[in-house]
Structure formats: C-alpha cells, structure tokens
ZABATOR-689712 format. One record per residue: x, y, z of N, C-alpha, C in turn. Coordinates in steps of 0.1 Angstrom, whole numbers, padded with zeros to 4 digits, always signed. Atoms other than C-alpha are relative to their C-alpha. Example, Ala and Ser with C-alpha at 12.3 -4.5 7.8 and 13.67 -1.06 7.14 Angstrom:
// residues 2
+0009-0012+0000+0123-0045+0078+0009+0012+0000 -0009-0011+0000+0137-0011+0071-0008+0011+0008 
END
This chain:
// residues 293
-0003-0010-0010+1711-0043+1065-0013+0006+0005 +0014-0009-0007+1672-0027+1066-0002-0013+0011 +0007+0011-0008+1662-0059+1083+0009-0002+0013 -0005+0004-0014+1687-0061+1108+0000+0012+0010 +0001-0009-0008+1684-0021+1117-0018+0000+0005 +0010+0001-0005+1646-0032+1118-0001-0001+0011 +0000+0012-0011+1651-0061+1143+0008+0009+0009 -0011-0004-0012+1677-0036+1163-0010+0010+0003 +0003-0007-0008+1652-0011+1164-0012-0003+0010 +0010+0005-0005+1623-0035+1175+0002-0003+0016 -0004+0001-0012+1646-0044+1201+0000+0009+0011 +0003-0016-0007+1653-0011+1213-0017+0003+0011 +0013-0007+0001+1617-0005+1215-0005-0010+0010 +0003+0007-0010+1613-0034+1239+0006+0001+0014 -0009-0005-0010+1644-0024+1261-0008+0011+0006 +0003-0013-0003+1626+0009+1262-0012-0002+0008 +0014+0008-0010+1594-0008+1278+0000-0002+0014 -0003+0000-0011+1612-0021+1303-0011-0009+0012 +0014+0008-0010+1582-0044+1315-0014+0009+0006 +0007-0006-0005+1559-0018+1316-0013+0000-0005 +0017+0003+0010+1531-0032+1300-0008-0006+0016 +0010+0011-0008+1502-0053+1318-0005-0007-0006 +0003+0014+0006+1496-0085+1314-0012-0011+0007 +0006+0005-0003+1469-0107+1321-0009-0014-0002 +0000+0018+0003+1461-0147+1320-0015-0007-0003 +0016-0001-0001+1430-0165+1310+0004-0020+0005 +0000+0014-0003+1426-0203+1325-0012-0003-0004 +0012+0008-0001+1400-0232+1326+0001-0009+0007 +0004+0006-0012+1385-0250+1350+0005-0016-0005 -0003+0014+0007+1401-0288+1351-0009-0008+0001 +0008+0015+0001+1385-0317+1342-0001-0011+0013 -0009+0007-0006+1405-0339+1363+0012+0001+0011 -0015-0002-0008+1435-0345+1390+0012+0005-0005 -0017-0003+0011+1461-0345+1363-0001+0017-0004 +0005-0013+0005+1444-0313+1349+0006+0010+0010 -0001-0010-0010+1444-0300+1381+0013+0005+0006 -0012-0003-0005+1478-0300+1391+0009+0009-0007 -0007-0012+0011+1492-0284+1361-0007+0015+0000 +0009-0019-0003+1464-0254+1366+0004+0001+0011 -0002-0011-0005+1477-0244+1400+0017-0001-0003 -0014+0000+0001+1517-0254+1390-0001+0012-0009 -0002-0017+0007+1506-0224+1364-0007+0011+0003 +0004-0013-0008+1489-0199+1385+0009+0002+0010 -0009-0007-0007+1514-0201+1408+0013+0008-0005 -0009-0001+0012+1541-0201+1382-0003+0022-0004 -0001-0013+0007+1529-0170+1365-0007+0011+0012 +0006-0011-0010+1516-0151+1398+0012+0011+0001 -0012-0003-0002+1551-0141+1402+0001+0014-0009 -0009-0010+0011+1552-0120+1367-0016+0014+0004 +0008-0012-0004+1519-0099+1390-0006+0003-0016 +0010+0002+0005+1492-0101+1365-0011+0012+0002 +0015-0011-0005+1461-0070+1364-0008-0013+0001 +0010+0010+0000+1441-0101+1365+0002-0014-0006 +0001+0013+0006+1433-0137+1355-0012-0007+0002 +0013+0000+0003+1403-0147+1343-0002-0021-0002 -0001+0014+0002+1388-0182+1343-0014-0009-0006 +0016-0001+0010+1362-0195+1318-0011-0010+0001 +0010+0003-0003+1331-0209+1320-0010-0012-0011 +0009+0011+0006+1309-0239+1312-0018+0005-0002 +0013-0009-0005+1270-0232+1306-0009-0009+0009 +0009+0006-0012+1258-0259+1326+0008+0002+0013 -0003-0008-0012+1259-0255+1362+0009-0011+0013 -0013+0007-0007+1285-0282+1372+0016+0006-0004 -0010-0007+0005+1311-0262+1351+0002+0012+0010 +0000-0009-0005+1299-0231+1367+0005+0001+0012 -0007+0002-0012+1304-0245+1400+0018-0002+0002 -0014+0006+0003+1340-0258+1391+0006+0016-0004 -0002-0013+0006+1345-0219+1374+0001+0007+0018 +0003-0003-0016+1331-0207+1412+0009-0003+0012 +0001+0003-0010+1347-0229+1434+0021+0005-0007 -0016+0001+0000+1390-0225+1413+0000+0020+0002 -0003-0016-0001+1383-0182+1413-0001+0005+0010 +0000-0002-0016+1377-0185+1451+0013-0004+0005 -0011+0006-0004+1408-0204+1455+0009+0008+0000 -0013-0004+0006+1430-0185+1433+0000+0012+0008 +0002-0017-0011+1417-0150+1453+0006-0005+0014 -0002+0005-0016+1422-0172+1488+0017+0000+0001 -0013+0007-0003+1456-0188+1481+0009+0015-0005 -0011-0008+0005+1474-0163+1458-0001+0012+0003 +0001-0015-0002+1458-0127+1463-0001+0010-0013 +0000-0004+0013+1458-0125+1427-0016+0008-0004 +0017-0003-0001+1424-0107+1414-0003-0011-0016 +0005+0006+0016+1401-0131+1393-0008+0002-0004 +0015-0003+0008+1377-0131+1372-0008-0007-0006 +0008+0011+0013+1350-0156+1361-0006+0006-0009 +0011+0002+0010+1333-0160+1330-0012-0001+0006 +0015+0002-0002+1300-0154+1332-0010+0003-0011 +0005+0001+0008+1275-0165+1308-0014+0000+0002 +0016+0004-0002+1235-0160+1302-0008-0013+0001 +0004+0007+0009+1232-0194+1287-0005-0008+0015 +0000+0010-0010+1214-0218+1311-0001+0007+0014 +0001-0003-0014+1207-0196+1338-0013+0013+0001 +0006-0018+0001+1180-0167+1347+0003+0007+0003 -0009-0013-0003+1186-0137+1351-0004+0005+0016 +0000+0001-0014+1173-0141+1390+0015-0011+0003 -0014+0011-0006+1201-0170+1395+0010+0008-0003 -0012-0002+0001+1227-0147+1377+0000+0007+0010 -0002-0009-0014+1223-0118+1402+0004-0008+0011 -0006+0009-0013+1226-0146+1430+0013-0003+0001 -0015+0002+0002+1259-0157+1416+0006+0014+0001 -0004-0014-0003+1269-0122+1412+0002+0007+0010 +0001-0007-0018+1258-0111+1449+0016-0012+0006 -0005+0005+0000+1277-0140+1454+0018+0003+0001 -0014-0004+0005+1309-0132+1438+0007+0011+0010 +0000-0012-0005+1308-0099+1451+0001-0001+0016 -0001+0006-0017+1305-0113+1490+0013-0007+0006 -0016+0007-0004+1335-0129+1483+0016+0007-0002 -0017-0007+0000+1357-0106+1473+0006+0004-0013 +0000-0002+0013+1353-0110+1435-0005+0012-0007 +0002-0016+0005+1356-0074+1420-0001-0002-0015 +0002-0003+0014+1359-0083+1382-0005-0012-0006 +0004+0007+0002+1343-0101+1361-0001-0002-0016 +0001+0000+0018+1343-0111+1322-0017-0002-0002 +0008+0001+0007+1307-0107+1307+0002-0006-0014 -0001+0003+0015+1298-0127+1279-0020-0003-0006 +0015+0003+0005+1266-0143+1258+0002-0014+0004 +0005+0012+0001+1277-0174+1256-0001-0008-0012 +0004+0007+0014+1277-0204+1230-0012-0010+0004 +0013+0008+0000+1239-0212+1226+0002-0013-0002 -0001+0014+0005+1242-0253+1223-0015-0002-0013 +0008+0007+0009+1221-0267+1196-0015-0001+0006 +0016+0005-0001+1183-0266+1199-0002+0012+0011 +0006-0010-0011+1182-0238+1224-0010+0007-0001 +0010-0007+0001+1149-0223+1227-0006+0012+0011 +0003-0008-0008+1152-0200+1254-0002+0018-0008 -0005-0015+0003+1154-0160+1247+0014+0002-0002 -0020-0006-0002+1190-0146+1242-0002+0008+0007 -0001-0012-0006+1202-0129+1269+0018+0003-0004 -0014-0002+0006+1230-0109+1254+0008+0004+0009 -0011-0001-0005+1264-0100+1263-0005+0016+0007 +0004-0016-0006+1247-0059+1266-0008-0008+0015 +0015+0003-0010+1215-0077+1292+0015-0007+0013 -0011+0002-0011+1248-0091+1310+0004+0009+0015 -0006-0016-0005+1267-0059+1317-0007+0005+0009 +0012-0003-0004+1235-0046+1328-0005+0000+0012 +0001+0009-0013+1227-0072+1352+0010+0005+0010 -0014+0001-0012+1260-0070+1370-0002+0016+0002 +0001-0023-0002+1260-0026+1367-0014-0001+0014 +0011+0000-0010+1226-0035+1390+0002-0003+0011 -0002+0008-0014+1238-0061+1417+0014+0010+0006 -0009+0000-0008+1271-0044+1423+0007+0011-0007 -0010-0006+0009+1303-0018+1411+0008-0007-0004 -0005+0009-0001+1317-0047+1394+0010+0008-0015 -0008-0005+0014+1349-0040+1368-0007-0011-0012 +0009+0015+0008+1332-0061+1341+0010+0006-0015 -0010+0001+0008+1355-0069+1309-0011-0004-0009 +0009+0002+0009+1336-0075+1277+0009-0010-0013 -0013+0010+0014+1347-0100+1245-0003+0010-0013 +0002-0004+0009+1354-0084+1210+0010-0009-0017 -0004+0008+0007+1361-0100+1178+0005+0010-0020 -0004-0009+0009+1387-0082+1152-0004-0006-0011 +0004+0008+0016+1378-0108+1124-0014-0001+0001 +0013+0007+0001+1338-0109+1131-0004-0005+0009 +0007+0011-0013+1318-0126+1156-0008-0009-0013 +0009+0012+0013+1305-0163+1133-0017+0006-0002 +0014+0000+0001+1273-0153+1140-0007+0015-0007 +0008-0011+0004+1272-0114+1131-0005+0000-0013 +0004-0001+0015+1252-0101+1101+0013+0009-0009 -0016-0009+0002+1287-0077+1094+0005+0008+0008 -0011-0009-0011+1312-0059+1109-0007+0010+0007 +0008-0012-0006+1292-0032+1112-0008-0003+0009 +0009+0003-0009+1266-0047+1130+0007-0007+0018 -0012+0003-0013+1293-0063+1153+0004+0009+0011 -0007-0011-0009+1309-0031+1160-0010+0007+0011 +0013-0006-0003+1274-0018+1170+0001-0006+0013 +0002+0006-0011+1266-0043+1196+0015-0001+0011 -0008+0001-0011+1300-0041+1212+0002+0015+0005 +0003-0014+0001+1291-0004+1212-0010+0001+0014 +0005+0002-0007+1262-0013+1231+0001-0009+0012 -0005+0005-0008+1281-0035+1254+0009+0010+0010 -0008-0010-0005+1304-0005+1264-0017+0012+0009 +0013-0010-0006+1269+0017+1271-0004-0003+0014 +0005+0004-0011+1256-0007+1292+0009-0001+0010 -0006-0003-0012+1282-0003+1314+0015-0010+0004 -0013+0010+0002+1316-0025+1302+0007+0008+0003 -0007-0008-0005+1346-0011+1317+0012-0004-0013 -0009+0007+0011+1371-0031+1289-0005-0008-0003 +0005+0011+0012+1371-0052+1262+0014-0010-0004 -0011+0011+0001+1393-0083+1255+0000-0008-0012 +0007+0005+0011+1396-0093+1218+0004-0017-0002 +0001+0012+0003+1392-0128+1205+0016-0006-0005 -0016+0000+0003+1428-0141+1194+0002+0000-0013 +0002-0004+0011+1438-0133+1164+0017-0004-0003 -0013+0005+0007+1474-0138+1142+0003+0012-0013 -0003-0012+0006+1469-0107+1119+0001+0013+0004 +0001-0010-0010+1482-0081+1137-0008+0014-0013 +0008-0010+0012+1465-0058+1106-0013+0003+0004 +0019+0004-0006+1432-0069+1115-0005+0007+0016 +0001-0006-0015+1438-0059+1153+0002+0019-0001 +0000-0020+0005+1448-0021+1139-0008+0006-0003 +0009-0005+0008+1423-0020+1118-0013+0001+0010 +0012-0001-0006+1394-0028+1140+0004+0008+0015 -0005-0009-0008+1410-0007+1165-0008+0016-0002 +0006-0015+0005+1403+0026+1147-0011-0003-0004 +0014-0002+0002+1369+0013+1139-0005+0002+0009 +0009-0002-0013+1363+0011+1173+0000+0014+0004 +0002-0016-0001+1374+0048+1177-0005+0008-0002 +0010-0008+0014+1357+0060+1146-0015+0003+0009 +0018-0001-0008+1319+0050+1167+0001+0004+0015 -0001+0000-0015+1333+0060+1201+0004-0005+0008 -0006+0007-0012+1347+0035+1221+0010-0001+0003 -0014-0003-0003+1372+0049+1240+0008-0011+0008 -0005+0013-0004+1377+0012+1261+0012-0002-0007 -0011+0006+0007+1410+0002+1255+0000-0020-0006 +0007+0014+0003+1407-0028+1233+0017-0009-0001 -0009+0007-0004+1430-0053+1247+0002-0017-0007 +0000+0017+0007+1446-0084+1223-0002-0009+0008 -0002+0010-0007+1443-0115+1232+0011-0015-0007 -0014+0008+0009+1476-0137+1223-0001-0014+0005 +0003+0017-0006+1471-0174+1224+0017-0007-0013 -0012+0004+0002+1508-0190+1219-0003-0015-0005 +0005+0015+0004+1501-0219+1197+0006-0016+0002 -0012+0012+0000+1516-0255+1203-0003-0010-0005 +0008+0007+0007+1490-0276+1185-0007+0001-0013 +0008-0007+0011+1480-0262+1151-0008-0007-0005 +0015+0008+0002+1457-0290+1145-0013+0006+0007 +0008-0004-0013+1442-0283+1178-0010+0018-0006 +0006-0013+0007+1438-0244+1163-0007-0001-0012 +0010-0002+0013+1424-0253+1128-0009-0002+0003 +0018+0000-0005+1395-0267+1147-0003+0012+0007 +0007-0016-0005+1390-0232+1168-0002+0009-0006 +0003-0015+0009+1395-0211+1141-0011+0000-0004 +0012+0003+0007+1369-0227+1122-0011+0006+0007 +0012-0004-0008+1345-0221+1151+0000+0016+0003 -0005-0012-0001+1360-0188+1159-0003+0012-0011 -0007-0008+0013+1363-0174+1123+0010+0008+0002 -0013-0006-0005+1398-0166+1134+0008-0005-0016 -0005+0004+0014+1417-0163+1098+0014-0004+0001 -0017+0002-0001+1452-0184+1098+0006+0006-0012 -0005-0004+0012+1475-0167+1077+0007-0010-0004 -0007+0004+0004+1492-0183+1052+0017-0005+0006 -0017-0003-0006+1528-0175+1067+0001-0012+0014 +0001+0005-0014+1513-0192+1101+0002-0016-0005 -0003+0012+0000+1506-0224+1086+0012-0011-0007 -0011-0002+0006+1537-0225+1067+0014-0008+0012 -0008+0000-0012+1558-0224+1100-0002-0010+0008 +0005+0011-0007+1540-0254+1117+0000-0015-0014 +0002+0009+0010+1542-0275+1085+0014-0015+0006 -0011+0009-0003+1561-0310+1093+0008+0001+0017 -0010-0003-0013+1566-0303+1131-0017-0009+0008 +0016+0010-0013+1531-0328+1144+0009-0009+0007 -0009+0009-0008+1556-0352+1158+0011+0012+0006 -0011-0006-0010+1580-0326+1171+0000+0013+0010 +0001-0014-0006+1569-0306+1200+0006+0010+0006 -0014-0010-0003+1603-0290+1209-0007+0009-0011 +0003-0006+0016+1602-0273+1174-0011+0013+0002 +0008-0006+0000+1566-0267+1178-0006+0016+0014 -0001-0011-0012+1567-0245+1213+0009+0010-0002 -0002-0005+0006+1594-0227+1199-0001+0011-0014 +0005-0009+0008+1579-0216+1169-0011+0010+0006 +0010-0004-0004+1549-0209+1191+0000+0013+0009 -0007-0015-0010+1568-0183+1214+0005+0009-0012 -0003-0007+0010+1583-0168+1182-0009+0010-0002 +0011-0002+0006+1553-0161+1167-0007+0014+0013 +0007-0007-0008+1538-0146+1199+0009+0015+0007 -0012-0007-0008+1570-0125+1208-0003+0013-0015 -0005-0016+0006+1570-0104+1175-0011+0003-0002 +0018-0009+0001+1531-0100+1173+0001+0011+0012 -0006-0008-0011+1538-0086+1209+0010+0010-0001 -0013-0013+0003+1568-0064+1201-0007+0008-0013 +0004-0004+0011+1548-0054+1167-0011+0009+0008 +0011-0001-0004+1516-0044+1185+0002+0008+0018 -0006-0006-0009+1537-0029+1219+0001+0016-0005 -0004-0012+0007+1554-0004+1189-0012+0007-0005 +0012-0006+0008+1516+0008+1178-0006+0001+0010 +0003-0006-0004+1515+0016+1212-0010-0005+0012 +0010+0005-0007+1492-0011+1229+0008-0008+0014 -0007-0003-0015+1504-0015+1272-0006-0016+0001 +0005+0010-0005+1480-0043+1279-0004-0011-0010 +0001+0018+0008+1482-0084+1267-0006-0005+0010 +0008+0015-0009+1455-0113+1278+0009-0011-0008 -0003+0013+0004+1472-0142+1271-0006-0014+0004 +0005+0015-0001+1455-0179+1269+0008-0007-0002 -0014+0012-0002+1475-0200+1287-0003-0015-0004 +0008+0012-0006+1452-0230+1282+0009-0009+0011 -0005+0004-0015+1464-0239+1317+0014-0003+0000 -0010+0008-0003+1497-0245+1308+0013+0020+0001 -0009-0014-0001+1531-0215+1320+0007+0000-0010 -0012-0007+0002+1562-0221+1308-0003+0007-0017 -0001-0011+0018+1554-0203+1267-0002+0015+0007 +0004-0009-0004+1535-0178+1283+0012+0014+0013 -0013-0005-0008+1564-0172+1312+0010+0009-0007 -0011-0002+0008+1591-0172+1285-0005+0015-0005 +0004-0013+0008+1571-0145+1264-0001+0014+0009 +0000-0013-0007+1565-0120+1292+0013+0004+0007 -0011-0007+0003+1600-0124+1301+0010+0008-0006 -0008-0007+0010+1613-0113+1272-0005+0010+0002 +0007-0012-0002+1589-0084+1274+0006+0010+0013 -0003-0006-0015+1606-0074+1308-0008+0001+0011 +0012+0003-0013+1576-0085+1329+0008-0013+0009 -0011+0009+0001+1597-0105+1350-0005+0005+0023 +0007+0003-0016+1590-0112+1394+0010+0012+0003 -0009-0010-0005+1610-0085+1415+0014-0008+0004 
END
C-alpha cells in the first residue's frame, strides 16, 4: 500500500508540473553522412518540445571545432533554436579564442558552454582553465556562458573541496549557470547541491540526465568521468547486451524516476545527453508534460 500511495503521489507531483520545467539538449558534431542524418532527424525531432537551449560539444583540434562552428550556425539558421558551443582552451590561444568568440557573437550566438577541456597526453602548454575561459568571453562580449560541474568530483581534483572552490571561481569570473556532469545517484546531486549553497553559489545547478542504452558503452565513461554506477543500475542492464528493446526501456525508466525524484526536491531545469539520438529523450520529456503545442 506505502508504495503504491508513493508512486500515486509521485505522479500527482508530475501532473502538478504540467510541463513546466525547462529542458535542454546536448549534441555532437557527426563524424559522417550516416551520423549526420540522425543529428538533424534529432534536432528537428526534439525542437518541437522548445528547448532553453542546445548545446553542441567540442573537439580540441581545430577540424572538430570547425565541424562544432559550422552544425551551431546551422541549427540557429534552420531551426531558430538558441545554441551553444563548447568551447575549450585546449589547443588554441587565447587571441584565436576571442576570434572565435567575436565570431560567434556576429552571428547571432548568445550562449555559450565554457569549459577546460581534456588535456591529451603529453601536453605541455599552460592550463588555461575553465575560470581564464569565462573571463575571456565576459571581455569579447555579454555572452550567457554555462559552466561544467561535477557532483561525484572532477578525476583530476585534489577533493571536493578543492572542486567546489574552483567552480566557485568559475561563477566569479562571470558564469551565468552551471550544468552538472551526469550522474545516477540522485543523493550525490542533493548533496553537492547544498555544498554549493553552503560557499555561495546561488547558480542554479542544473542535472545532467544521460538516458543509458549501452551500459558497456557507460562503464568505459564512468571510468573516465569518475561517475559512480550504482549497484541497483547495473543490476537492471544485467543480461539485456543482445536485447536493445529491453535495454531503451530500462533506460527511459531509469531516467523518468531520477527526473520525477529530482523535479519533487524542487529542481525546474534538465540538460539531457542525447548522444545525437531523439526518440528516449522525446519519450521522457513527454512524460514530464513538455510536449509541442
């Protein structure tokens, strides 16, 4: 009986929403033709459910960048949608970023995700961090600039604390929001919540829900990520690698009651990582009541 007046009140509590969250998509730049056709069959796809944004992420060499450059012109041209590239230090100076930036900005491109970047192997340049970003861009333009945060840790910090600090100093330098890393314990997302509050940062810190359909595919990101699978998660995907019905299903599950859990504690705005593909992502914000007019 508790469990089903749970599940009736969770529902309630979605009814009561009424689609009144905001929602917002993250792509990547395709590889290829095949690639390509499934990335705009899902930008057009999910333009419909009107998005605050859609963001599209970034390579550090400067054939990526271009490919990042040339699909966030598109998506602004064709759909009207607002996007947002990634933009990274790595592999570029901080004269070229401003260029890209004026750039952006000439075009019509008002937001923008700041990041650092994943140093490749052997890099000997300086770090120009995610704060020297922010920075940058607060100089060239009034750009909305979105920042990355990481509820389990960033691999590289010395601790949390030190974590929290620098995304502290990402907010100073002039970050308008923050978009956390994806995560599966909704505990962890609570918890570094009020840490963020505790030091100040009133940025609303916006999940980021990535709808799984490959859990192989994920145990290699976690790893790199230090994103922790719970027990419970890999449980649920156990015996389903040959069956991807199954596994898209579980994968909407999963993401529907993190979302309804994480709605109830009050939080309006979801990034979701589509990796270029709609219909999970569709399904889930329908249910939510985000839904075309």
């Amino acid at each position: 009986m508790g469990y089903a007046a749970d599940i009736d009140t969770l529902n309630q509590h979605i009814a009561d929403l009424n689609g009144n969250i905001d929602v917002s998509f993250e792509f990547f730049p395709p590889k290829n033709e095949k690639m390509e056709q499934t990335l705009w069959h899902s930008i057009h796809r999910l333009k419909g459910l009107k998005p605050k944004f859609v963001s599209v992420t970034y390579g550090a060499n400067s054939g990526e960048r271009d490919r990042t450059h040339s699909v966030v012109k598109r998506i602004k041209q064709e759909t009207g949608l607002e996007a947002a590239p990634h933009l990274t230090g790595i592999d570029a100076t901080p004269q070229q970023l401003k260029e890209i930036a004026r750039d952006y900005w000439d075009n019509g491109i008002r937001r923008i995700v700041a990041l650092r970047g994943d140093e490749p192997k052997g890099y000997a340049k300086k770090p120009f961090y995610a704060a020297d970003m922010v920075a940058l861009l607060r100089s060239v333009a009034d750009f909305d600039i979105s920042v990355a945060a990481y509820p389990e840790i960033h691999p590289e910090a010395k601790s949390a604390q030190a974590d929290l600090i620098n995304l502290k100093r990402k907010i100073e330098a002039g970050a308008n929001h923050v978009i956390t890393q994806f995560f599966f314990d909704v505990e962890s997302y609570l918890r570094f919540r009020d840490r963020c509050a505790s030091v100040g940062i009133e940025a609303e810190i916006v999940p980021g829900i990535l709808p799984v359909t490959n859990f192989n595919q994920l145990q290699k990101m976690a790893k790199v990520t230090n994103v922790k699978i719970p027990a419970w998660l890999a449980k649920m995907y156990q015996g389903l690698d040959d069956d991807p019905t199954s596994r898209n299903l579980v994968a909407a599950s999963v993401a529907m009651d993190m979302v309804r859990i994480l709605s109830r504690e009050g939080v309006k705005d979801f990034h979701f990582y589509t990796l270029n593909r709609s219909e999970l992502t569709y399904a889930i914000c329908h249910t939510l009541g985000v839904r075309p007019d």
